[in-house]
Kinemage of the C-alpha trace (Angstrom):
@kinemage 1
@onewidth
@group {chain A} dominant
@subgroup {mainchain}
@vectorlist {calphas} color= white
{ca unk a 1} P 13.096 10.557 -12.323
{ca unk a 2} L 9.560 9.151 -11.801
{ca unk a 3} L 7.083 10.615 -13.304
{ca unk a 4} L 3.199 11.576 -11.598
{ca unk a 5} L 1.617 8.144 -12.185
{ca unk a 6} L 4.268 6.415 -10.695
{ca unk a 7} L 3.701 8.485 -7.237
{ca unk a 8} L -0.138 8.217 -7.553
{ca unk a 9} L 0.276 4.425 -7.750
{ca unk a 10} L 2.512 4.577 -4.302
{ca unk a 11} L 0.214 6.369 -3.069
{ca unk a 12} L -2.434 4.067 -4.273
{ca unk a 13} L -0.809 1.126 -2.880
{ca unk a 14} L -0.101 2.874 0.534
{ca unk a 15} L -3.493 3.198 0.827
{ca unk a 16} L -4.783 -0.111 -0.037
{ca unk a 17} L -1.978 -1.994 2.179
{ca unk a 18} L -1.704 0.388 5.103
{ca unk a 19} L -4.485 2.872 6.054
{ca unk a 20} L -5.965 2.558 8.593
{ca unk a 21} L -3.609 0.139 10.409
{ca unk a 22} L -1.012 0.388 12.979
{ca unk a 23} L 2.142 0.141 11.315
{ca unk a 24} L 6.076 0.029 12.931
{ca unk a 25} L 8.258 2.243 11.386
{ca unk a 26} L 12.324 2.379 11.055
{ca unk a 27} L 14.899 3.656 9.830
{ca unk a 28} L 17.431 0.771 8.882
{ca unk a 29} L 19.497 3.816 7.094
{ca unk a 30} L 19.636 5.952 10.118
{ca unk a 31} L 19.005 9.261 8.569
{ca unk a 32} L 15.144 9.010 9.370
{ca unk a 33} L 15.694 7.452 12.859
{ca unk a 34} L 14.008 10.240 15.181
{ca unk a 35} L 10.854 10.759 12.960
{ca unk a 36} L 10.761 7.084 12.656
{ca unk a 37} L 10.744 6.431 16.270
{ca unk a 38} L 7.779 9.462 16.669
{ca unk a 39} L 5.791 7.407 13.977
{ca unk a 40} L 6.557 3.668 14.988
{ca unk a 41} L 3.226 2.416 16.477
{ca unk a 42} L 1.015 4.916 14.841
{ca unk a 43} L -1.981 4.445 12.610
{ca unk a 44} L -0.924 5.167 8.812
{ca unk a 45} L -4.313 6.842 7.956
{ca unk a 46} L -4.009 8.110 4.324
{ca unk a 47} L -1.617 8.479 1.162
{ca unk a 48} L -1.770 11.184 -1.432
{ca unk a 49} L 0.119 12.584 -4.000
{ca unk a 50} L 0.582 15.837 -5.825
{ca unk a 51} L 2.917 15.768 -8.733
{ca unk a 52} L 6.230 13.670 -7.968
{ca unk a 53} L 5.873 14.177 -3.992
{ca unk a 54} L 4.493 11.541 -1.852
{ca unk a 55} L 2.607 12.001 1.406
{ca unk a 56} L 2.310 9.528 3.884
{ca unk a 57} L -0.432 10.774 6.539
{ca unk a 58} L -0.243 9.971 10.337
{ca unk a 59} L -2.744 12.172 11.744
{ca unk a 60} L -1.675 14.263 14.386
{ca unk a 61} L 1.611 13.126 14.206
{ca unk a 62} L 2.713 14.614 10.794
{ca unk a 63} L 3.231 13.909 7.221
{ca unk a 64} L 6.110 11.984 5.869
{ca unk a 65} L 6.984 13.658 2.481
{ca unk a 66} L 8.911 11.736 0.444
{ca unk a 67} L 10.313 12.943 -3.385
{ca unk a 68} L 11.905 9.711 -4.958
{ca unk a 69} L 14.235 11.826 -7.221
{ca unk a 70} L 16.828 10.731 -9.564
{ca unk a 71} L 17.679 7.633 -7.557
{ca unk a 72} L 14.969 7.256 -5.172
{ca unk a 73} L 13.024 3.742 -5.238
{ca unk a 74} L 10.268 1.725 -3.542
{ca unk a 75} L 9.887 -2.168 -2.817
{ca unk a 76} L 6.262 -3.112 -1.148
{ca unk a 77} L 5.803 -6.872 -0.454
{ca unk a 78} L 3.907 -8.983 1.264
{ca unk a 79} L 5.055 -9.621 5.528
{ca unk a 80} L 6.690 -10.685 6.408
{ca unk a 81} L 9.314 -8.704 5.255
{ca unk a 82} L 13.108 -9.670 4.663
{ca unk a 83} L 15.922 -8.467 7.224
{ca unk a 84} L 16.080 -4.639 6.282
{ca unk a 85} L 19.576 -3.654 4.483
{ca unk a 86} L 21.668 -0.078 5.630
{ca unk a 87} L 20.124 1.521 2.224
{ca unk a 88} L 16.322 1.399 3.808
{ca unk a 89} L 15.870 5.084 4.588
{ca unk a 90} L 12.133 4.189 5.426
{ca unk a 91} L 10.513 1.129 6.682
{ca unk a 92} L 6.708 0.835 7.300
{ca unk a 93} L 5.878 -2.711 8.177
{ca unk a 94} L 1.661 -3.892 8.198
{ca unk a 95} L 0.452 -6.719 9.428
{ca unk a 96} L -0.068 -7.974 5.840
{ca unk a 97} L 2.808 -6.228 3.612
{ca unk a 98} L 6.205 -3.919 4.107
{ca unk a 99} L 7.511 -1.328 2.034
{ca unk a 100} L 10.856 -0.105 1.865
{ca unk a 101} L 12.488 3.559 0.815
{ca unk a 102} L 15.511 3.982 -0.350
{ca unk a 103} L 17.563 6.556 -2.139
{ca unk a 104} L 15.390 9.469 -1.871
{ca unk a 105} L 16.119 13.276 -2.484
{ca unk a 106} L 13.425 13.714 0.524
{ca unk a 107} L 12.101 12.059 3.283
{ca unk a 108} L 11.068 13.943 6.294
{ca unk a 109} L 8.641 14.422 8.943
{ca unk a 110} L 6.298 17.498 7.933
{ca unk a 111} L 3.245 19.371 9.999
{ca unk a 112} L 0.465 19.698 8.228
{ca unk a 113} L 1.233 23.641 7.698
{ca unk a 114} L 4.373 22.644 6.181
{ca unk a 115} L 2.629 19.700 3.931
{ca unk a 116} L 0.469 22.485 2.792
{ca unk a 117} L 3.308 25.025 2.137
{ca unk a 118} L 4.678 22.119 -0.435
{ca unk a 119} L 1.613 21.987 -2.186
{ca unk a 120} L 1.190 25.624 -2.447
{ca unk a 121} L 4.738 25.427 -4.542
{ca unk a 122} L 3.066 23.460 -6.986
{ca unk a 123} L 0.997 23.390 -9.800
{ca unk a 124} L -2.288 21.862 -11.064
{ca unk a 125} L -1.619 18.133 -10.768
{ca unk a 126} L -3.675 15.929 -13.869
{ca unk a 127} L -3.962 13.405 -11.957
{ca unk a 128} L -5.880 15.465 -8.987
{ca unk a 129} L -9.721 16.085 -9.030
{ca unk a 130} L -9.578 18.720 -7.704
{ca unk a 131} L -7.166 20.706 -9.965
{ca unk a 132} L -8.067 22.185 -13.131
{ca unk a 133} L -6.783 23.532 -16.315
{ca unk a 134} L -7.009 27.108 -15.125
{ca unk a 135} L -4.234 28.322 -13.302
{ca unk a 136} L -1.645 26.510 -15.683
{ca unk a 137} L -2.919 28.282 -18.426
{ca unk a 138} L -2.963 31.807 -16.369
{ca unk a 139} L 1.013 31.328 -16.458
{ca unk a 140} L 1.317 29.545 -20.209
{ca unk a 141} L -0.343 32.300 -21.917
{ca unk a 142} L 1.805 34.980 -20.423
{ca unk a 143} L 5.387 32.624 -20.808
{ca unk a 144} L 7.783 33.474 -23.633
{ca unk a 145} L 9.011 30.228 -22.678
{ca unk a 146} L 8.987 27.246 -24.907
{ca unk a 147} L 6.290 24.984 -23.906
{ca unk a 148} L 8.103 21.905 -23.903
{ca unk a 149} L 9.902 23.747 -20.919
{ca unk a 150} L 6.644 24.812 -19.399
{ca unk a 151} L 5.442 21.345 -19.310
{ca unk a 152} L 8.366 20.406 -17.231
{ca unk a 153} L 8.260 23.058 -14.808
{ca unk a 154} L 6.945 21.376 -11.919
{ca unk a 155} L 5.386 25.176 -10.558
{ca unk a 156} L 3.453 25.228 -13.836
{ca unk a 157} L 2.177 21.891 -14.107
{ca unk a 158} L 3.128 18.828 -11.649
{ca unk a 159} L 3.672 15.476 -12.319
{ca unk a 160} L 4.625 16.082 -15.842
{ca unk a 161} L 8.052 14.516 -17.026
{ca unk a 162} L 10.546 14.050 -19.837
{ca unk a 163} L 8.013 11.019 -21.314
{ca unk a 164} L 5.073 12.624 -20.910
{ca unk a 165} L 5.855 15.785 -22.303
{ca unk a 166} L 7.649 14.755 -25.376
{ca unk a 167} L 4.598 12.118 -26.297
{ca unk a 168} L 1.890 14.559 -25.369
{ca unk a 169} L 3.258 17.076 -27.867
{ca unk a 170} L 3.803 14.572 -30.545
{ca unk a 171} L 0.283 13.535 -30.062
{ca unk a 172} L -1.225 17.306 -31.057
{ca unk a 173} L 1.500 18.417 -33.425
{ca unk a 174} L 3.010 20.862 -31.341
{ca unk a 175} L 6.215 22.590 -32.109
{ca unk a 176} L 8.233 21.683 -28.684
{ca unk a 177} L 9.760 25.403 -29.367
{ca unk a 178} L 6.637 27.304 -30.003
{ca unk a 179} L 6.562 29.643 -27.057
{ca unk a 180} L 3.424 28.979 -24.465
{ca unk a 181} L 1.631 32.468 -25.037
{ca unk a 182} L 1.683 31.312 -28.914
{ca unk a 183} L -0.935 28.481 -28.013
{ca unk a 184} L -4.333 29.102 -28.258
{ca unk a 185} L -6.481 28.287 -24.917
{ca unk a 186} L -8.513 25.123 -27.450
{ca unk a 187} L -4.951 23.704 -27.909
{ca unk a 188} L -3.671 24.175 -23.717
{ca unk a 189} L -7.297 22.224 -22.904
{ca unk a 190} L -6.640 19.319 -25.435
{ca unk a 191} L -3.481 18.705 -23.947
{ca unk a 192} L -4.724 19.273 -20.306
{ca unk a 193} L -7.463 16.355 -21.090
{ca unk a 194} L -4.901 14.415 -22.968
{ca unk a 195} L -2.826 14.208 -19.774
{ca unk a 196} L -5.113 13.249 -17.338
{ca unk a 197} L -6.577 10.061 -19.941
{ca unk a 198} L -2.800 9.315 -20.117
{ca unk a 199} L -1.559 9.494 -16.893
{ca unk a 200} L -4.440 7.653 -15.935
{ca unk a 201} L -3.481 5.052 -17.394
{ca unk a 202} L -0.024 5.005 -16.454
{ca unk a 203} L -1.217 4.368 -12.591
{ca unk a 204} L -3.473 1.540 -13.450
{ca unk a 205} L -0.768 -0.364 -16.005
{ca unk a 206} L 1.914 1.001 -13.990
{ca unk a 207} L 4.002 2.003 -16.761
{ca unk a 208} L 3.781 4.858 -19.659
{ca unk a 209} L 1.951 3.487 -23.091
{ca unk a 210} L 0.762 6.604 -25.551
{ca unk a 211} L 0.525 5.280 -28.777
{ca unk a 212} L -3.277 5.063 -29.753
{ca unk a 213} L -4.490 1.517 -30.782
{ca unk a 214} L -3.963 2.005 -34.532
{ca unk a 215} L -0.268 2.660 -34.322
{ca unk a 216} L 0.537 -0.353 -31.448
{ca unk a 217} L 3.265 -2.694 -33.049
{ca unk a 218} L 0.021 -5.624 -33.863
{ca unk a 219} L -1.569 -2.715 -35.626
{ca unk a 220} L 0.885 -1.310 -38.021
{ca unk a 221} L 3.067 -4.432 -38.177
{ca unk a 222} L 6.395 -3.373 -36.647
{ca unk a 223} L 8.513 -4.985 -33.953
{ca unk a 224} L 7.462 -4.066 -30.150
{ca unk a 225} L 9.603 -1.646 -28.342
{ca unk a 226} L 12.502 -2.582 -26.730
{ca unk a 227} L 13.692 -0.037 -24.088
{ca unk a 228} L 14.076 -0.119 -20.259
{ca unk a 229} L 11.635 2.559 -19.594
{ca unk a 230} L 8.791 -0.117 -20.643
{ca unk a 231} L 5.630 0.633 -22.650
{ca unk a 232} L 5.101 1.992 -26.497
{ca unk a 233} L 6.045 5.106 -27.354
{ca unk a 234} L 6.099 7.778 -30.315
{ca unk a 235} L 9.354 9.529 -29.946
{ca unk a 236} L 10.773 9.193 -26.236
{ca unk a 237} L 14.067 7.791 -26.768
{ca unk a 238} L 13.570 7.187 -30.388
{ca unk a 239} L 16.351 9.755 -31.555
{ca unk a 240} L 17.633 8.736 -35.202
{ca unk a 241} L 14.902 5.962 -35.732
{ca unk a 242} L 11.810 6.466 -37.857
{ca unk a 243} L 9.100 8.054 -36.699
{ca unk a 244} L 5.891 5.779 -36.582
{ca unk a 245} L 3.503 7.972 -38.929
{ca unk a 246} L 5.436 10.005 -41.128
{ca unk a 247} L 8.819 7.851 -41.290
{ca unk a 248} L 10.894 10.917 -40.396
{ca unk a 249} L 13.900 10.769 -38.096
{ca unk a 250} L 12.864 11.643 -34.648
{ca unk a 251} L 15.232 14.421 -33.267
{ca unk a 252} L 16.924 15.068 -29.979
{ca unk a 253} L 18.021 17.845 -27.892
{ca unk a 254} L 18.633 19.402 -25.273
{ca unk a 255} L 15.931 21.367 -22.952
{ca unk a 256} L 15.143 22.716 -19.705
{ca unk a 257} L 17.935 20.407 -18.673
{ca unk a 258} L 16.832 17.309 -20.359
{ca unk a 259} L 16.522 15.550 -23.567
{ca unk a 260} L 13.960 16.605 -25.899
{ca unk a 261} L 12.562 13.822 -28.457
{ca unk a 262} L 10.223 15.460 -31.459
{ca unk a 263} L 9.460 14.727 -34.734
{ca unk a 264} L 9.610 17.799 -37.316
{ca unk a 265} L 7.350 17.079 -39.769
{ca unk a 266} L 4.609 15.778 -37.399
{ca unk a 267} L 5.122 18.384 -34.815
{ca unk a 268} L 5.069 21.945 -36.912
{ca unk a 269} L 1.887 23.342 -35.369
């Protein structure tokens, strides 16, 4: 599943190739065909993001919320665009570029009460201003909950996913089991700040990269990654190989409902 940055950049990119612009809007798929038709012709007049949903702003019209899901995916190209296909749940079409939806676990027309009721299910976003530190915490330090599953759950902190929490942990030495009430408030705020300079990043390069500079493969000599998810890593996906500081054997398991990647001797704090 996507992670934040990946939504923030579609957001990003709606915004720079659509607002404030009449666009046409269809729904090759079908499934989107009446909100389509209320939208087709309308002005597109902002994009934001909060966490892994997507909202596509048409003023009094509604909001198109979209959450890509496990199999969810976005193609944005220049116009003109190519003949549409029966997987295009969501078409918005610019005089200058298309972009296409398919595969999502939700698209659908939203009033802005109902945008906001969304949000409200959410919490702090990193990648958001206007969110803080604070109300994450207010739940972390009262969880018997492990915090590796606390960093995944999307009403504690959004955005966060399987990469970003594994790599975020390895970079401060945290136990993934130590339970979220056993950090101190110094450690939650490190990794609060270490998440937004991340994910950050991730939007502009478009891709997750959290090794710092003296462990890249030019720095310490070793062969670049080779892995579909793109970008260097310390232990996501790394199960059984070494792990890049201590030589260890990165570990796997399961949590929350996905795999966990951690390295023992580095991560005992």
């Amino acid at each position: 599943m996507p992670e934040g940055h990946t939504i923030h950049r579609l957001a990003q990119d709606h915004r720079e190739r659509f607002a404030g612009r009449t666009v046409r809007v269809s729904s090759p798929q079908g499934r989107f065909a009446d909100s389509a038709a209320l939208l087709d012709g309308c002005v597109l007049e902002t994009a934001e993001a909060h966490g892994k949903h997507l909202f596509l702003g048409f003023g009094g019209t509604g909001w198109v919320h979209v959450h890509l899901g496990l199999f969810g995916k976005y193609g944005i190209g220049p116009a003109p665009a190519p003949p549409a296909t029966d997987t295009v749940r969501l078409r918005i079409a610019g005089p200058d570029h298309y972009s296409d939806l398919r595969g999502p676990t939700a698209c659908e027309l939203l009033t802005e009460g109902e945008r906001q009721a969304v949000a409200d299910r959410l919490g702090p976003d990193p990648l958001r201003p206007e969110d803080g530190p604070d109300r994450a915490w207010d739940r972390i330090a009262r969880s018997r909950s492990t915090i590796a599953a606390l960093l995944m759950d999307q009403k504690v902190i959004a955005g966060v996913g399987n990469v970003y929490r594994a790599e975020v942990l390895f970079r401060h030495g945290i136990d993934p089991y130590r339970a979220g009430r056993d950090l101190t408030r110094r450690e939650w705020d490190a990794l609060w700040t270490d998440l937004i300079g991340l994910m950050r990043e991730g939007v502009r390069n478009n891709r997750i990269d959290t090794v710092r500079p003296e462990h890249t493969p030019e720095a310490m000599g070793r062969p670049p990654r080779v892995d579909d998810h793109g970008g260097e890593v310390y232990v996501y996906r790394r199960a059984g190989m070494p792990c890049h500081l201590c030589g260890d054997e990165i570990r796997t398991a399961g949590l929350a409902a996905r795999n966990l990647f951690w390295c023992p001797r580095c991560q005992q704090r």
